[in-house]
C-alpha positions in Angstrom: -4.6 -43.9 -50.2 -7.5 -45.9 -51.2 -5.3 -47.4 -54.2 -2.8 -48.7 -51.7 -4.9 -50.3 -49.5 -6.5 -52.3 -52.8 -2.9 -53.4 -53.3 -2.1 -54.8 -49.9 -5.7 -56.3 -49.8 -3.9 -58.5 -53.1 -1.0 -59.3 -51.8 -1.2 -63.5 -51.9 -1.4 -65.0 -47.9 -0.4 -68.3 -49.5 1.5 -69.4 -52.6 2.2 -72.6 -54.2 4.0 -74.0 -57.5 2.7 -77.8 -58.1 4.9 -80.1 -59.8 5.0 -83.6 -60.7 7.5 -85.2 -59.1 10.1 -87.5 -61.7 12.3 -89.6 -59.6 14.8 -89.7 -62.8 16.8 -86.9 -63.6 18.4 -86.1 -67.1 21.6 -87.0 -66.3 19.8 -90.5 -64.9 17.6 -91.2 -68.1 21.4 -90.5 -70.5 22.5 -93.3 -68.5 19.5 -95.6 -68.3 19.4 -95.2 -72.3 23.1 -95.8 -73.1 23.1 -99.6 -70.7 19.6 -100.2 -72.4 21.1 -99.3 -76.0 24.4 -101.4 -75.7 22.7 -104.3 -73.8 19.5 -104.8 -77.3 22.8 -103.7 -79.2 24.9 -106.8 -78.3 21.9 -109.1 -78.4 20.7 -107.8 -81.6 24.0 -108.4 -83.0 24.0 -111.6 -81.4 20.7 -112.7 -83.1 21.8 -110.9 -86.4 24.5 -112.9 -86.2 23.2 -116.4 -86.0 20.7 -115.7 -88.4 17.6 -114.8 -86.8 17.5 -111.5 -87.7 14.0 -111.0 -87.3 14.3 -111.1 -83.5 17.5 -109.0 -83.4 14.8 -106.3 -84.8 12.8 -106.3 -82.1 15.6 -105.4 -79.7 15.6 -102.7 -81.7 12.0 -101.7 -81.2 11.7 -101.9 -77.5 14.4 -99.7 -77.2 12.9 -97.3 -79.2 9.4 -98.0 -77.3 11.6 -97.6 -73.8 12.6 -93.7 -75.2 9.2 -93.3 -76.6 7.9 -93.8 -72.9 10.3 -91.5 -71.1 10.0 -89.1 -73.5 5.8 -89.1 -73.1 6.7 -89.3 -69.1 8.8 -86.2 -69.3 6.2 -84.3 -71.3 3.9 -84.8 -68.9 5.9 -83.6 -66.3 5.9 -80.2 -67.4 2.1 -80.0 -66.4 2.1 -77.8 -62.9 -0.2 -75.8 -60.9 0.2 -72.3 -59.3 -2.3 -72.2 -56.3 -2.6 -68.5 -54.4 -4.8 -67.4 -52.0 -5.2 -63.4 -51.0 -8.1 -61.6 -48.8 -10.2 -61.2 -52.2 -9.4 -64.4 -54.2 -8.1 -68.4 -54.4 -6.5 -68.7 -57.6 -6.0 -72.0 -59.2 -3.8 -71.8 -62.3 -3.3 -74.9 -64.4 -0.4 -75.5 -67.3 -0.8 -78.4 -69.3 2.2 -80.0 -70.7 1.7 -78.1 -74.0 1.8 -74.8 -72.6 -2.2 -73.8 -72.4 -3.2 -72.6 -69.2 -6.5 -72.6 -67.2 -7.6 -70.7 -64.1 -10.1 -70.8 -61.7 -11.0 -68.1 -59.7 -13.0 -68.1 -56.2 -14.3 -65.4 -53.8 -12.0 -66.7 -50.4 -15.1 -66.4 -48.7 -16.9 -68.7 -50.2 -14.5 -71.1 -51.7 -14.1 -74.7 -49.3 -11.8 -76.8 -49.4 -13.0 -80.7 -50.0 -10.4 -83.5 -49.3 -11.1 -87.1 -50.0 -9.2 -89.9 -48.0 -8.8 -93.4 -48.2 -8.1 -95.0 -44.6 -4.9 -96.9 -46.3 -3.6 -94.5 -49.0 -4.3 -91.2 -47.0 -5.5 -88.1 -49.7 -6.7 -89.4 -52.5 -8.0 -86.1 -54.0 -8.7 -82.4 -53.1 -11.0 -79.9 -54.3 -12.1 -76.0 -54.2 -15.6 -75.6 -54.7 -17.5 -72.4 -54.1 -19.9 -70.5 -55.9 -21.8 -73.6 -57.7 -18.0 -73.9 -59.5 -15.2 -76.6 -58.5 -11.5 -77.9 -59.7 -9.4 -80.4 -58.5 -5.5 -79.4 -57.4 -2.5 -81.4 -57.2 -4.0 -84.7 -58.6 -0.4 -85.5 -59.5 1.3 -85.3 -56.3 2.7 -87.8 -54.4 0.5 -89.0 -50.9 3.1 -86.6 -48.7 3.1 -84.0 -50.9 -0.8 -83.8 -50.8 -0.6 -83.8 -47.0 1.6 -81.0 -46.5 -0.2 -78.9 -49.4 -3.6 -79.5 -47.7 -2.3 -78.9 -44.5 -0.6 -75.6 -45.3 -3.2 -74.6 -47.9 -6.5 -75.1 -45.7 -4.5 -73.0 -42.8 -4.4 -70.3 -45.0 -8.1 -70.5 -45.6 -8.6 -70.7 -42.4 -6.2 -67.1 -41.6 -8.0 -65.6 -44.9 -11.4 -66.0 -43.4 -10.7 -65.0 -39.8 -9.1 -61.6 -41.6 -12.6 -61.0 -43.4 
């Protein structure tokens, strides 16, 4: 019996999947890139074609720097963070964009919640601290986004702690 209650006691209250929001899709960035190609493409050939083919060259490269930047944008949006919070434990994990993952581990009664805020920007950044240890979650979401995770997240603090 004594095994089962263990395994309800780690049953996550709270549960959340943090993800950088990329208001361009892939569908969106094919598109972007074929207008961007064929507009340096017909003023490359344009400049080719007078002669000046030195500038018709470096249509050429800030196309390829425009693709360099989405691609480097879209990397980094596969960096996420899985925050849970059970009777025993907040769990932060963190996945970079390569793949390597971090987590931080607190006791949920002593982890706190610390939010910054800026009177005109709202959230600027949150934090769990507890047990002389601290990390920063969601630094990449948006100001809503931040709003609603601190909101839902420090209410399940809050249930966790009444529980203990």
């Amino acid at each position: 019996m004594e095994g089962n209650v263990d395994a309800c006691e780690e049953q996550p209250v709270f549960a959340a999947e943090l993800t950088p929001y990329r208001s361009l899709g892939r569908k969106g960035f094919r598109i972007l890139l074929l207008i961007s190609g064929g507009i340096c493409m017909l003023h490359a050939a344009f400049f080719l074609a007078t002669g000046a083919w030195p500038i018709g060259l470096f249509f050429g490269l800030d196309f390829l720097l425009l693709w360099g930047a989405f691609v480097l944008n879209y990397r980094s949006g596969r960096a996420r963070e899985e925050v849970t919070v059970s009777r025993t434990h907040v769990s932060v994990r963190k996945f970079s964009p390569a793949g390597q993952v971090v987590e931080h581990r607190f006791n949920s009664f002593w982890a706190r919640f610390r939010v910054k805020r800026h009177q005109e920007f709202g959230i600027t950044s949150m934090h769990v601290t507890g047990e002389g240890r601290h990390t920063d979650i969601g630094s990449f979401l948006n100001p809503d986004d931040r709003e609603s995770f601190a909101k839902a997240f420090r209410a399940a603090l809050a249930t966790v702690k009444q529980r203990l």
